[in-house]
Backbone as XML, in Angstrom:
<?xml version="1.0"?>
<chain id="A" units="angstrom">
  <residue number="1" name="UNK">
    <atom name="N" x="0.840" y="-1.154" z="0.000"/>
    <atom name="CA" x="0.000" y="0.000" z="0.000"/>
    <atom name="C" x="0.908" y="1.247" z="0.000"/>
  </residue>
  <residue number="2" name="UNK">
    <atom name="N" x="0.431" y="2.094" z="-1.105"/>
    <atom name="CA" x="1.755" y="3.088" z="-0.894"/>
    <atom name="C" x="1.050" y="4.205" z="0.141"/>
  </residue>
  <residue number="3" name="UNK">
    <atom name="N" x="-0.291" y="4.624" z="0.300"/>
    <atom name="CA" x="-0.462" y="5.111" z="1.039"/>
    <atom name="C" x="-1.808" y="5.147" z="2.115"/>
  </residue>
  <residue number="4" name="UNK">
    <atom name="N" x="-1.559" y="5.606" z="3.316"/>
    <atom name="CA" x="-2.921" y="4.759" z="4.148"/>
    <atom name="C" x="-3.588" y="5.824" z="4.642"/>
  </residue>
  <residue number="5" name="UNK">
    <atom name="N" x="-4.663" y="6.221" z="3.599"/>
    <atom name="CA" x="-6.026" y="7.742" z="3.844"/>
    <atom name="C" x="-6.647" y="7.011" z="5.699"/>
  </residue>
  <residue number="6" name="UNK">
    <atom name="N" x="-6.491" y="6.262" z="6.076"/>
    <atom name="CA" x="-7.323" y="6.215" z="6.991"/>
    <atom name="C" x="-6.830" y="6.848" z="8.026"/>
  </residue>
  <residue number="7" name="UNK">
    <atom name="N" x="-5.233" y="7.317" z="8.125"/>
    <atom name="CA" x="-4.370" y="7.768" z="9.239"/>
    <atom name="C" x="-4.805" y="9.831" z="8.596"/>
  </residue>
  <residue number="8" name="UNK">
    <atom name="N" x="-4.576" y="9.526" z="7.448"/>
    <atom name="CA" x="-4.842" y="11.296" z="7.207"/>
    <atom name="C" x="-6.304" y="12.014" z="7.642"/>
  </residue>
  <residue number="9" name="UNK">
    <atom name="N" x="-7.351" y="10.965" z="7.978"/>
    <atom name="CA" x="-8.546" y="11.689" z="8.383"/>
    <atom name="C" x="-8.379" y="12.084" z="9.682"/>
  </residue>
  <residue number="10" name="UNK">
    <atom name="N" x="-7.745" y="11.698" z="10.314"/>
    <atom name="CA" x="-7.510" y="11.669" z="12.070"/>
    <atom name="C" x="-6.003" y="13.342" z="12.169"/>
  </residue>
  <residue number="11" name="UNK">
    <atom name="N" x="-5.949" y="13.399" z="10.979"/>
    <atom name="CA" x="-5.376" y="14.752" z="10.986"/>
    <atom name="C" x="-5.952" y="16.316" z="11.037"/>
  </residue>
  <residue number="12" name="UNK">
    <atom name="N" x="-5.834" y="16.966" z="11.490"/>
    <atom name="CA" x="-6.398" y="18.314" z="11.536"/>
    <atom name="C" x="-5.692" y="19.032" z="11.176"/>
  </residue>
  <residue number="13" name="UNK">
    <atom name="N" x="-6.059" y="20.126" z="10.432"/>
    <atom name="CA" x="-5.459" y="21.603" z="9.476"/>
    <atom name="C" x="-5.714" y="22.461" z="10.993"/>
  </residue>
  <residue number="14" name="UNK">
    <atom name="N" x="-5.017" y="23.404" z="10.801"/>
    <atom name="CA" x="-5.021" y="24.681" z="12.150"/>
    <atom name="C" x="-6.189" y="25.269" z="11.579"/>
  </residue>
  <residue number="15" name="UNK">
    <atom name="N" x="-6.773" y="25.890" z="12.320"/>
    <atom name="CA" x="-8.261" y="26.518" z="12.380"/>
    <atom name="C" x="-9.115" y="25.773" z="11.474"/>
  </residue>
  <residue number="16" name="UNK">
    <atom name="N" x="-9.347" y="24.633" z="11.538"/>
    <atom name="CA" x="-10.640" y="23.914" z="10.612"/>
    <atom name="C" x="-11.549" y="23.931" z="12.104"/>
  </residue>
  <residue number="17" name="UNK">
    <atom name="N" x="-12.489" y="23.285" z="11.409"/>
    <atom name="CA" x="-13.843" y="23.330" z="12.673"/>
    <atom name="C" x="-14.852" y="22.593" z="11.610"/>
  </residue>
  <residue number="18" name="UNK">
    <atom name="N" x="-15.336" y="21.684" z="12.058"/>
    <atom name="CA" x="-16.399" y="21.179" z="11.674"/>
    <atom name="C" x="-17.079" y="21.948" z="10.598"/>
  </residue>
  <residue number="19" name="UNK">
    <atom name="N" x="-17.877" y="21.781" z="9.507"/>
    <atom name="CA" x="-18.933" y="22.485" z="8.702"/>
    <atom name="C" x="-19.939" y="23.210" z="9.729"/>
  </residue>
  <residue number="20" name="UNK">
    <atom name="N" x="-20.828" y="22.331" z="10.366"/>
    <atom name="CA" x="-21.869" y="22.870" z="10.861"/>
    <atom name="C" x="-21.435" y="23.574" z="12.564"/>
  </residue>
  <residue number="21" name="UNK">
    <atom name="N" x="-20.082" y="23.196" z="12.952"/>
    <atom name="CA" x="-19.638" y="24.159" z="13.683"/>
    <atom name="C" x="-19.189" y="25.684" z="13.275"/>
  </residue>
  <residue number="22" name="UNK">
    <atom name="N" x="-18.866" y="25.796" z="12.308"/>
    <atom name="CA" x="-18.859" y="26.878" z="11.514"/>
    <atom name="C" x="-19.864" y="27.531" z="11.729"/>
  </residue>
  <residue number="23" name="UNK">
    <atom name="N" x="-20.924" y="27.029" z="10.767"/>
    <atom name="CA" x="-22.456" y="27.658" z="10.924"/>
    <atom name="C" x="-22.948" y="27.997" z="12.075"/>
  </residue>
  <residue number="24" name="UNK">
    <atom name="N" x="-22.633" y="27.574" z="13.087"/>
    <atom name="CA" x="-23.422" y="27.659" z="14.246"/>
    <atom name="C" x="-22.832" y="29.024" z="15.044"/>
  </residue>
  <residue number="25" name="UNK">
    <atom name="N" x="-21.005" y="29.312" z="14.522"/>
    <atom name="CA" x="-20.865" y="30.040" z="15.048"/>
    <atom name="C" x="-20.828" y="31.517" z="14.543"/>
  </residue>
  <residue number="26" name="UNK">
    <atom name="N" x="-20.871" y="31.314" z="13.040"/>
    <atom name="CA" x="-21.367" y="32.406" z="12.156"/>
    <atom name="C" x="-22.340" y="32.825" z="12.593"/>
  </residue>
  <residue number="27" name="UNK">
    <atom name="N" x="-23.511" y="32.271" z="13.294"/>
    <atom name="CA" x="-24.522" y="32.564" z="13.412"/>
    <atom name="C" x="-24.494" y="33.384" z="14.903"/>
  </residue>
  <residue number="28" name="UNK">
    <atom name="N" x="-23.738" y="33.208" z="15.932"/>
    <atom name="CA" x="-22.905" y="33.770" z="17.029"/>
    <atom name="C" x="-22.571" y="35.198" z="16.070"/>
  </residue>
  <residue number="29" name="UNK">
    <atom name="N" x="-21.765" y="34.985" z="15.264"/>
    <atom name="CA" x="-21.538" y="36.397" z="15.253"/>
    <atom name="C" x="-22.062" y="37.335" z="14.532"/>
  </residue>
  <residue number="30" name="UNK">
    <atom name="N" x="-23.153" y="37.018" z="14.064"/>
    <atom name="CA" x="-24.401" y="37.711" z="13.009"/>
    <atom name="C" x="-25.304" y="38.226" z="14.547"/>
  </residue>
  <residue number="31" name="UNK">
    <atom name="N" x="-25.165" y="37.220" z="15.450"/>
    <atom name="CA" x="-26.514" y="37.294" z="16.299"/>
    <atom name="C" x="-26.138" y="38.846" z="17.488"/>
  </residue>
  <residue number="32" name="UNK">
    <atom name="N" x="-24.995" y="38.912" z="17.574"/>
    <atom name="CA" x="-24.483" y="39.320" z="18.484"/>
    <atom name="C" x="-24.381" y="41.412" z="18.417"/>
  </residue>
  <residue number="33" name="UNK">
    <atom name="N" x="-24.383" y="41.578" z="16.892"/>
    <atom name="CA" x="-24.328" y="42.435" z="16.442"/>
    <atom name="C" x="-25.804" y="43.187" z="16.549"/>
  </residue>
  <residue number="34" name="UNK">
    <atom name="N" x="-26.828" y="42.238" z="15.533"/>
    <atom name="CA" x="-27.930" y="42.407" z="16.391"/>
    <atom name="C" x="-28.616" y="42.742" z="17.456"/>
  </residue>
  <residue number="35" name="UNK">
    <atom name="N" x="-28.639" y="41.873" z="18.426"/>
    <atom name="CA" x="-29.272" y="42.248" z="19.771"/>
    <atom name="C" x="-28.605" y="43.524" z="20.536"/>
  </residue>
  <residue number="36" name="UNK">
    <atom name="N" x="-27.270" y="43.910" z="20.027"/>
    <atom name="CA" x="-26.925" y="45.411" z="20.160"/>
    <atom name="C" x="-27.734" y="46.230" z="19.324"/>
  </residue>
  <residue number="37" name="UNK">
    <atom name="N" x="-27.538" y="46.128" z="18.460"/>
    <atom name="CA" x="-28.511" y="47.434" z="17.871"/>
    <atom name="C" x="-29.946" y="47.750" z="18.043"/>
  </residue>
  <residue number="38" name="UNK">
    <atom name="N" x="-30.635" y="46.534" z="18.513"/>
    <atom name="CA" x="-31.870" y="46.440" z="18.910"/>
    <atom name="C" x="-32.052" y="46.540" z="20.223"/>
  </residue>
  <residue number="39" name="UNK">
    <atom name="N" x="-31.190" y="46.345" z="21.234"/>
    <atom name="CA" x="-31.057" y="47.220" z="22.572"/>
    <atom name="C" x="-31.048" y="48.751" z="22.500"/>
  </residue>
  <residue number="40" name="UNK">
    <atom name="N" x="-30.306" y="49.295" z="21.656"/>
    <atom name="CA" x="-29.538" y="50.576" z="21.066"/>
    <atom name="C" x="-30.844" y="51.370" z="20.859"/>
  </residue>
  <residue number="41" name="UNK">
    <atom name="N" x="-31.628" y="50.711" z="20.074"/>
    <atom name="CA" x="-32.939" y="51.049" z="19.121"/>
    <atom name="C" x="-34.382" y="51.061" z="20.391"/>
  </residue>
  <residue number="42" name="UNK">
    <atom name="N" x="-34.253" y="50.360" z="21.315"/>
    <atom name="CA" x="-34.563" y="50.429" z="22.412"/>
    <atom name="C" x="-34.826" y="51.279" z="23.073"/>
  </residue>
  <residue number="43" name="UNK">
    <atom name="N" x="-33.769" y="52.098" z="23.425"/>
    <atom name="CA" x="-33.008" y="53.407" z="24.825"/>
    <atom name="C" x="-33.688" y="54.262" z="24.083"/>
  </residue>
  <residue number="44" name="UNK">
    <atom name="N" x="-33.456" y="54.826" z="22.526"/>
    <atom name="CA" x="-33.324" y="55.612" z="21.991"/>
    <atom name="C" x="-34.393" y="56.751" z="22.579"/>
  </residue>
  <residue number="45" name="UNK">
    <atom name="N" x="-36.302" y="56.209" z="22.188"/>
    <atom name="CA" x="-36.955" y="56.760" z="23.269"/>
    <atom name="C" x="-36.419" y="57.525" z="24.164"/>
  </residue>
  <residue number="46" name="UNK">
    <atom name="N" x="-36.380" y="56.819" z="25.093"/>
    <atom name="CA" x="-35.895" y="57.192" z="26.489"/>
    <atom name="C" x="-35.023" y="57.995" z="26.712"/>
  </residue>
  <residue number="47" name="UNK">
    <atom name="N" x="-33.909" y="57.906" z="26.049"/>
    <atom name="CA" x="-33.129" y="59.571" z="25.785"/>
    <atom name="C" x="-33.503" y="60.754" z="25.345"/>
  </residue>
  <residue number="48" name="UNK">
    <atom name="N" x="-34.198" y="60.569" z="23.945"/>
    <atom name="CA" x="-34.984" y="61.757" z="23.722"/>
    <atom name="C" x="-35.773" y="62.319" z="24.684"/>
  </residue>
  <residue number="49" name="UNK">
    <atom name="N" x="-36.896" y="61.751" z="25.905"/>
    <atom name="CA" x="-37.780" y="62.239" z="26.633"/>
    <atom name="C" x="-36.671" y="62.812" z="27.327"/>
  </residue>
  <residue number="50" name="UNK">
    <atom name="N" x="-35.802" y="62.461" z="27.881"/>
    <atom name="CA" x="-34.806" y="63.627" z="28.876"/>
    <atom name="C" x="-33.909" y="64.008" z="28.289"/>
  </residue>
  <residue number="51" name="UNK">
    <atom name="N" x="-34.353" y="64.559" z="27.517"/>
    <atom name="CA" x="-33.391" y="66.131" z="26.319"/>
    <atom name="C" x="-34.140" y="67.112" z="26.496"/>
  </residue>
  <residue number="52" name="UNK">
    <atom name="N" x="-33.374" y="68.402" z="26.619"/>
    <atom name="CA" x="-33.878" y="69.872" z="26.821"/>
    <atom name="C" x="-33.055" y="70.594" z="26.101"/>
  </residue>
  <residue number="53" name="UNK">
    <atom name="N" x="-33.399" y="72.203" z="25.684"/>
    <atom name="CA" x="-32.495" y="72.803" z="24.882"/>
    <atom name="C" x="-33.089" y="74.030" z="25.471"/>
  </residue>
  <residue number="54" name="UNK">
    <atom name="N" x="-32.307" y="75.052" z="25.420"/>
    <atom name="CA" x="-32.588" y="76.611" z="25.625"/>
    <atom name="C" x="-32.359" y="76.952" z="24.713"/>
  </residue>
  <residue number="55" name="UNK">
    <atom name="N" x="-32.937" y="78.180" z="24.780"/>
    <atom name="CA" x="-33.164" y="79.114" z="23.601"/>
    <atom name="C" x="-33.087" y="80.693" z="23.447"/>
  </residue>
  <residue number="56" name="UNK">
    <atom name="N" x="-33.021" y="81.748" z="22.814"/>
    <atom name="CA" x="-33.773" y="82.938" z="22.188"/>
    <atom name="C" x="-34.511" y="83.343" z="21.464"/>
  </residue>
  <residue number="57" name="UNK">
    <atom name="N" x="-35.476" y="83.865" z="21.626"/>
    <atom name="CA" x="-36.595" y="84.110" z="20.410"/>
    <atom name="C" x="-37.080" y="85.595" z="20.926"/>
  </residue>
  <residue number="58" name="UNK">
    <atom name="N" x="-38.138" y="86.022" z="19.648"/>
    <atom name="CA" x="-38.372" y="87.244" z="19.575"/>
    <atom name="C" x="-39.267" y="87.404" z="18.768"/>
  </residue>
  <residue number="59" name="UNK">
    <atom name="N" x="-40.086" y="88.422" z="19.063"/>
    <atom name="CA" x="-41.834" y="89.180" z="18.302"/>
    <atom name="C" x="-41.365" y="90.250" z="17.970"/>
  </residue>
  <residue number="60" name="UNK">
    <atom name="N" x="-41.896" y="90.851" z="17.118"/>
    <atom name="CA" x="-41.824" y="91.713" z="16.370"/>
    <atom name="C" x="-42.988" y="92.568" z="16.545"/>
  </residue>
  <residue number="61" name="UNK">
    <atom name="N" x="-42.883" y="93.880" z="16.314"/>
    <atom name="CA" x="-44.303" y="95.092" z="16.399"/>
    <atom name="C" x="-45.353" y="94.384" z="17.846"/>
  </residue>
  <residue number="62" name="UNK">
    <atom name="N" x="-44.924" y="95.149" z="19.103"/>
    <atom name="CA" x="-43.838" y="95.370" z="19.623"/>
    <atom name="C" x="-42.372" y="94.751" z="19.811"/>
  </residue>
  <residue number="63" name="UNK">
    <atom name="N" x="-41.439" y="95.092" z="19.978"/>
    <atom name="CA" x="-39.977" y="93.716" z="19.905"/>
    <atom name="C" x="-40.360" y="93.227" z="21.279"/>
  </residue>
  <residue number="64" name="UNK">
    <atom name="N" x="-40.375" y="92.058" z="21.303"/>
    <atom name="CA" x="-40.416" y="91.096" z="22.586"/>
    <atom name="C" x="-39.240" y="89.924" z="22.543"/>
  </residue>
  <residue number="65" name="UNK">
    <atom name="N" x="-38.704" y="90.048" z="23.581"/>
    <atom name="CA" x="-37.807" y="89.046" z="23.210"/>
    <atom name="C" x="-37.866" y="88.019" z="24.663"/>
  </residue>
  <residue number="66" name="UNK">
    <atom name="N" x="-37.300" y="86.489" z="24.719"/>
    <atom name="CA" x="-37.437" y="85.657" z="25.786"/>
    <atom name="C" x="-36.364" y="84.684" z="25.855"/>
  </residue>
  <residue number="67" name="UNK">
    <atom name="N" x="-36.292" y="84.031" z="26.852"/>
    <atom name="CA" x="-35.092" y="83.192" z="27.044"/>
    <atom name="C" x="-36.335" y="81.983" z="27.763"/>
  </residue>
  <residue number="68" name="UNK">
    <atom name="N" x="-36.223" y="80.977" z="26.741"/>
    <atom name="CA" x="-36.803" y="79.301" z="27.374"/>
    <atom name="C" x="-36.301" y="78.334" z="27.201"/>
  </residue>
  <residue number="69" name="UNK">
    <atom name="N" x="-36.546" y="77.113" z="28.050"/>
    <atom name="CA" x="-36.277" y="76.237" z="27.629"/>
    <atom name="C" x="-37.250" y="74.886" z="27.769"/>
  </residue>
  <residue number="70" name="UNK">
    <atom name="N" x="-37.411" y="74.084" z="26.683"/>
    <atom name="CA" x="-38.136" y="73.617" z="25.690"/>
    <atom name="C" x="-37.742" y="71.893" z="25.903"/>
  </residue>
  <residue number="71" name="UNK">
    <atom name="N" x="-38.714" y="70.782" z="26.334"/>
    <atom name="CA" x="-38.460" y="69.594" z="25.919"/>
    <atom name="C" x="-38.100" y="69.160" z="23.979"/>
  </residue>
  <residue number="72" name="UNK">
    <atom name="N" x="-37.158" y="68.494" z="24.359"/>
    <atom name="CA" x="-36.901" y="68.376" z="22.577"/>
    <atom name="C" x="-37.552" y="66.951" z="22.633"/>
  </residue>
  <residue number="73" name="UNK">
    <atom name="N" x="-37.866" y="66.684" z="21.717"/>
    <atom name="CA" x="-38.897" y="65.433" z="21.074"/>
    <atom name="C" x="-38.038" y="64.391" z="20.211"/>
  </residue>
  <residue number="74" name="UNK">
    <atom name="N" x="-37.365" y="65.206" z="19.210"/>
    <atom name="CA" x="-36.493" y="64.247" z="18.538"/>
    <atom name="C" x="-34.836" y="64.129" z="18.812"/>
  </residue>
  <residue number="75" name="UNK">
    <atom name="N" x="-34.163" y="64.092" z="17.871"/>
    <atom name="CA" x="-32.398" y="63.916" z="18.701"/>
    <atom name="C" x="-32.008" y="64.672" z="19.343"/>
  </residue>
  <residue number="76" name="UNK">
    <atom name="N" x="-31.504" y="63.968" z="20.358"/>
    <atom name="CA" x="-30.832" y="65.442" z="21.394"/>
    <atom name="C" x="-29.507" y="65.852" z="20.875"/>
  </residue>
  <residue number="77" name="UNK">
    <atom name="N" x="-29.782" y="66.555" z="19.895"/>
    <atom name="CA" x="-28.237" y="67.535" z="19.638"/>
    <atom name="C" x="-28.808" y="69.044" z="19.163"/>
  </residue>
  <residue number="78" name="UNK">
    <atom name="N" x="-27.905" y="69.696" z="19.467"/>
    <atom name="CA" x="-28.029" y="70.616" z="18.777"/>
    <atom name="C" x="-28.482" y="71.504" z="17.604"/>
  </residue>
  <residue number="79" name="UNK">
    <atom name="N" x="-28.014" y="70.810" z="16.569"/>
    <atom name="CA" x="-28.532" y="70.951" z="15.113"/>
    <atom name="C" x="-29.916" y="70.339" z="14.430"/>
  </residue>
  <residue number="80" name="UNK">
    <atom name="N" x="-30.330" y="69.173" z="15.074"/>
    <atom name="CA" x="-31.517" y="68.714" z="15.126"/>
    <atom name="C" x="-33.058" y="69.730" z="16.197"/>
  </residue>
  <residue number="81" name="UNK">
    <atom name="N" x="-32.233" y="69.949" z="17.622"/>
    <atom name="CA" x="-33.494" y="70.694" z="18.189"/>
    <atom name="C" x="-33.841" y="72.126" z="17.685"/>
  </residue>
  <residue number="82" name="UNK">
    <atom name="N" x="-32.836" y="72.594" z="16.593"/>
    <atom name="CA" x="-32.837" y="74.111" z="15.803"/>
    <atom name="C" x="-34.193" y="73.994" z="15.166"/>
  </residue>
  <residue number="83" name="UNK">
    <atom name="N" x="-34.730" y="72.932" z="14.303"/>
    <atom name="CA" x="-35.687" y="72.869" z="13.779"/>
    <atom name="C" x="-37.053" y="72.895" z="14.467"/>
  </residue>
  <residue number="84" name="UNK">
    <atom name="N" x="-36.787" y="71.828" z="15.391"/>
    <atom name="CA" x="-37.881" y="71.517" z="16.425"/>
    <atom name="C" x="-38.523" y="72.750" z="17.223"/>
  </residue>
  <residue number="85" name="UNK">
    <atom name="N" x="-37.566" y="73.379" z="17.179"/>
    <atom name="CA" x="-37.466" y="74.468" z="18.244"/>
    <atom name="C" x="-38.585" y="75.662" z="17.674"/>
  </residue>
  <residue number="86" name="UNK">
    <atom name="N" x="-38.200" y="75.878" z="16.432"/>
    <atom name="CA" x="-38.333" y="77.087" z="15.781"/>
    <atom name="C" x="-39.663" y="76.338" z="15.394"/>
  </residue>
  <residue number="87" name="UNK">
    <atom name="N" x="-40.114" y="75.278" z="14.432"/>
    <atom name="CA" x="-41.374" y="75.055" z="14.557"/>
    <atom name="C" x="-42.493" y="75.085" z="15.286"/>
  </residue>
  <residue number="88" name="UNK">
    <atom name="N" x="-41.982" y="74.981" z="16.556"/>
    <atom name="CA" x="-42.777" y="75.205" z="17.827"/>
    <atom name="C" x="-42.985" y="76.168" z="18.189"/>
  </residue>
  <residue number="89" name="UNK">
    <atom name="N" x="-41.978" y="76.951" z="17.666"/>
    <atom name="CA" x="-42.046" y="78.725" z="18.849"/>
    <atom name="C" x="-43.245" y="79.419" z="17.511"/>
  </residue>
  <residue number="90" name="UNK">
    <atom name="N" x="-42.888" y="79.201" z="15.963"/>
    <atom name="CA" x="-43.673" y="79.986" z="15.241"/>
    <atom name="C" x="-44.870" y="79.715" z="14.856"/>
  </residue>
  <residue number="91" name="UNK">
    <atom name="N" x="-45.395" y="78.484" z="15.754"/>
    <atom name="CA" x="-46.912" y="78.563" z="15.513"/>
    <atom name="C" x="-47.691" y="79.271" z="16.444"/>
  </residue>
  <residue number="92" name="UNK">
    <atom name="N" x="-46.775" y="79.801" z="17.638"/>
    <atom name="CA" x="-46.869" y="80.964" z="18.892"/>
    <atom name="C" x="-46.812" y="82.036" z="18.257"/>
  </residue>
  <residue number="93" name="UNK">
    <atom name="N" x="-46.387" y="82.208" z="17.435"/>
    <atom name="CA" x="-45.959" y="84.120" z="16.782"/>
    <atom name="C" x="-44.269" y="84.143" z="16.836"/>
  </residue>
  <residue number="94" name="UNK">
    <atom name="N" x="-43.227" y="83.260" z="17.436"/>
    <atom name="CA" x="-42.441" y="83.609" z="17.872"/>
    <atom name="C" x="-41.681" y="83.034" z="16.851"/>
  </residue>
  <residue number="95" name="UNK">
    <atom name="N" x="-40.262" y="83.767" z="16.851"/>
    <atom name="CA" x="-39.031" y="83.734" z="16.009"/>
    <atom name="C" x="-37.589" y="82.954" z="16.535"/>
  </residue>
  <residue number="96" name="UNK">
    <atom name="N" x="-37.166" y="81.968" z="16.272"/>
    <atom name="CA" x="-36.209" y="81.599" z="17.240"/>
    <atom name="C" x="-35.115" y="82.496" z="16.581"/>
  </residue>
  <residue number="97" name="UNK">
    <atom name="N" x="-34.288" y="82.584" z="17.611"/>
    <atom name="CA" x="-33.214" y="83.507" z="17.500"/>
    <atom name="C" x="-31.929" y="82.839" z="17.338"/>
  </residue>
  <residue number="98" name="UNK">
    <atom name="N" x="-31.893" y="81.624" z="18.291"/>
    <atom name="CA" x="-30.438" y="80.787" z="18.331"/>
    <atom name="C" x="-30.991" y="79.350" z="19.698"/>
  </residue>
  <residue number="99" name="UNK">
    <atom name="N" x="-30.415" y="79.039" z="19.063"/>
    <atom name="CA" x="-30.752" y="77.295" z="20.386"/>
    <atom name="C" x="-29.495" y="77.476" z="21.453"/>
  </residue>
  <residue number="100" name="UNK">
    <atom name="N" x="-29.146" y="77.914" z="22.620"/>
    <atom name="CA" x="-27.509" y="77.912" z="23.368"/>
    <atom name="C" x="-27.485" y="76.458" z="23.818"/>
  </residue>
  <residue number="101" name="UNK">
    <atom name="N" x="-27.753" y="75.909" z="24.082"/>
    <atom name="CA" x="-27.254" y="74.126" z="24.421"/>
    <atom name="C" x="-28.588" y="73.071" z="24.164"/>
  </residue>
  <residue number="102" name="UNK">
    <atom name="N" x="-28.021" y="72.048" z="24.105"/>
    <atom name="CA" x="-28.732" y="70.793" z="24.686"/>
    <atom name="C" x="-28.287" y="70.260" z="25.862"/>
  </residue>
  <residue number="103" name="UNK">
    <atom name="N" x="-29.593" y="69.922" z="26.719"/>
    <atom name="CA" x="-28.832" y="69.194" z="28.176"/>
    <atom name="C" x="-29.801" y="68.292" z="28.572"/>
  </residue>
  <residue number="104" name="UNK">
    <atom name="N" x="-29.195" y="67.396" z="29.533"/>
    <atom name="CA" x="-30.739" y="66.415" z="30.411"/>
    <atom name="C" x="-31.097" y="66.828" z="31.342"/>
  </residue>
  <residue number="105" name="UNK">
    <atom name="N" x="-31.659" y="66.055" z="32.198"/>
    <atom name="CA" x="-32.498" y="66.840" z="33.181"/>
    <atom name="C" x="-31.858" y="67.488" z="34.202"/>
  </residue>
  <residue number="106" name="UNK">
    <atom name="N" x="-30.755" y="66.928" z="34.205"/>
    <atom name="CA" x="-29.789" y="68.029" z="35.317"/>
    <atom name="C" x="-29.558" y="68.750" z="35.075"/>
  </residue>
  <residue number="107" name="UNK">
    <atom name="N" x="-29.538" y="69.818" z="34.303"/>
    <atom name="CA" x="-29.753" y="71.000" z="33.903"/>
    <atom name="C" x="-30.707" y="71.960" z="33.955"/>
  </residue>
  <residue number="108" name="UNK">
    <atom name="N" x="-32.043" y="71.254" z="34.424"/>
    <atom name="CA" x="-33.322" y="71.930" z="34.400"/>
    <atom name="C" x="-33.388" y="72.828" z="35.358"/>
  </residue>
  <residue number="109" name="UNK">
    <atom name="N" x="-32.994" y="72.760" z="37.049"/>
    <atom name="CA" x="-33.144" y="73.672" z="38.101"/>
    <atom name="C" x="-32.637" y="74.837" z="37.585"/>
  </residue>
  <residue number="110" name="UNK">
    <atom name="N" x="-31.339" y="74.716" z="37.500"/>
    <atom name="CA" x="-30.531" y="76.059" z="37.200"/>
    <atom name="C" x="-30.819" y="76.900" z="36.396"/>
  </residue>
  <residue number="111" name="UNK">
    <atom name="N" x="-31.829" y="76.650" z="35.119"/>
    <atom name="CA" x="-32.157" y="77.618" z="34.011"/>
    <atom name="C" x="-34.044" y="78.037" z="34.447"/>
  </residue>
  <residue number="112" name="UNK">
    <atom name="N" x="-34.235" y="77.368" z="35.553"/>
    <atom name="CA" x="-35.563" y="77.310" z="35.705"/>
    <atom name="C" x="-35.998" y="78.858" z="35.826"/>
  </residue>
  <residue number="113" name="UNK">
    <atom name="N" x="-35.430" y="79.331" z="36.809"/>
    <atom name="CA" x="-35.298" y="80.925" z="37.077"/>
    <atom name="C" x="-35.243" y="81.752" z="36.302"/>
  </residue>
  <residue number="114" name="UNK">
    <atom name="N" x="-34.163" y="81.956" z="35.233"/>
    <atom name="CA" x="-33.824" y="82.418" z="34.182"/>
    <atom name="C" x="-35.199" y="82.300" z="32.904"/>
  </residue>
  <residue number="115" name="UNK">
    <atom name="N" x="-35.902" y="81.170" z="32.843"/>
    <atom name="CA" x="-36.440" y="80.880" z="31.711"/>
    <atom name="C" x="-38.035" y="81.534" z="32.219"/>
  </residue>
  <residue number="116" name="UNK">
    <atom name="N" x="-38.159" y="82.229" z="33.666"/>
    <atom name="CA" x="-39.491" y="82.310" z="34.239"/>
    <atom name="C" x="-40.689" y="81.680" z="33.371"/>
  </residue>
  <residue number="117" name="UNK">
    <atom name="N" x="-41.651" y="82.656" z="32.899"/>
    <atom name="CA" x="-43.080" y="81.832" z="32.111"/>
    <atom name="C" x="-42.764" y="81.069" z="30.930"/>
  </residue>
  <residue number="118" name="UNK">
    <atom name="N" x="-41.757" y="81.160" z="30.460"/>
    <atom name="CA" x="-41.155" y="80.251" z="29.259"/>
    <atom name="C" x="-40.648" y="78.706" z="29.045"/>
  </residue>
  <residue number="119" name="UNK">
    <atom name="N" x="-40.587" y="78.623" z="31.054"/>
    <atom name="CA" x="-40.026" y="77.310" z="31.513"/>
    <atom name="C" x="-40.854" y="76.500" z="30.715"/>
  </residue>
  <residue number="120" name="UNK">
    <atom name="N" x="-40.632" y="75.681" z="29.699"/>
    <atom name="CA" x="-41.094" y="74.044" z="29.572"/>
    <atom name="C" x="-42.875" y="74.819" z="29.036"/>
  </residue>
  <residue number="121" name="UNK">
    <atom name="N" x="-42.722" y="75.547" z="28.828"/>
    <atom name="CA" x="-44.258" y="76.003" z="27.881"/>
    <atom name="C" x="-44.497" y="75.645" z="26.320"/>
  </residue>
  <residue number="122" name="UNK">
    <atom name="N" x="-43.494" y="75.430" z="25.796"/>
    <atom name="CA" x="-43.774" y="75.270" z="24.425"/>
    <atom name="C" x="-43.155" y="73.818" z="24.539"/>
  </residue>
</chain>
């Protein structure tokens, strides 16, 4: 016999793994990616409800001007509550002027004063 296949099956290549061990663990790492983003997709809610942004705005004939601050609804950043902001203030009559931050709720006491009848009204 010049050569004996029955000794070469009992051999292993470095990183082989079974076929359906493969699969099973492909499927590990498809799965894993997932249930993060769908945790992720989760929170998301829940962050938005504790987002706040301050603001400036202003009326015109007489000039009125105000300092509030405003639950934001959609992403809490900056450039996103600009829109939100200003849609909201101009179905009031009002003009936004500039958004100065986004913050969560720890932020709310300290501007509470400052924002008097404007607090959390719109």
């Amino acid at each position: 016999m010049i050569s004996n296949n029955q000794e070469a099956k009992a051999l292993l290549l470095l990183n082989f793994t079974p076929l359906l061990a493969q699969g099973e663990t492909m499927r590990h790492i498809l799965a894993i990616p997932l249930i993060c983003a769908s945790l992720l997709a989760a929170t998301a809610p829940a962050q938005a409800a504790d987002c706040y942004a301050d603001y400036k705005a202003k009326q015109n004939n007489p000039l009125k001007l105000h300092y509030g601050v405003i639950q934001i609804r959609g992403a809490c950043s900056k450039s996103a509550a600009q829109g939100e902001v200003q849609d909201r203030l101009a179905a009031s009559g009002w003009t936004l002027l500039n958004v100065m931050s986004v913050f969560g709720p720890e932020g709310l006491q300290q501007r509470k004063a400052n924002a008097g009848p404007y607090y959390l009204r719109f």
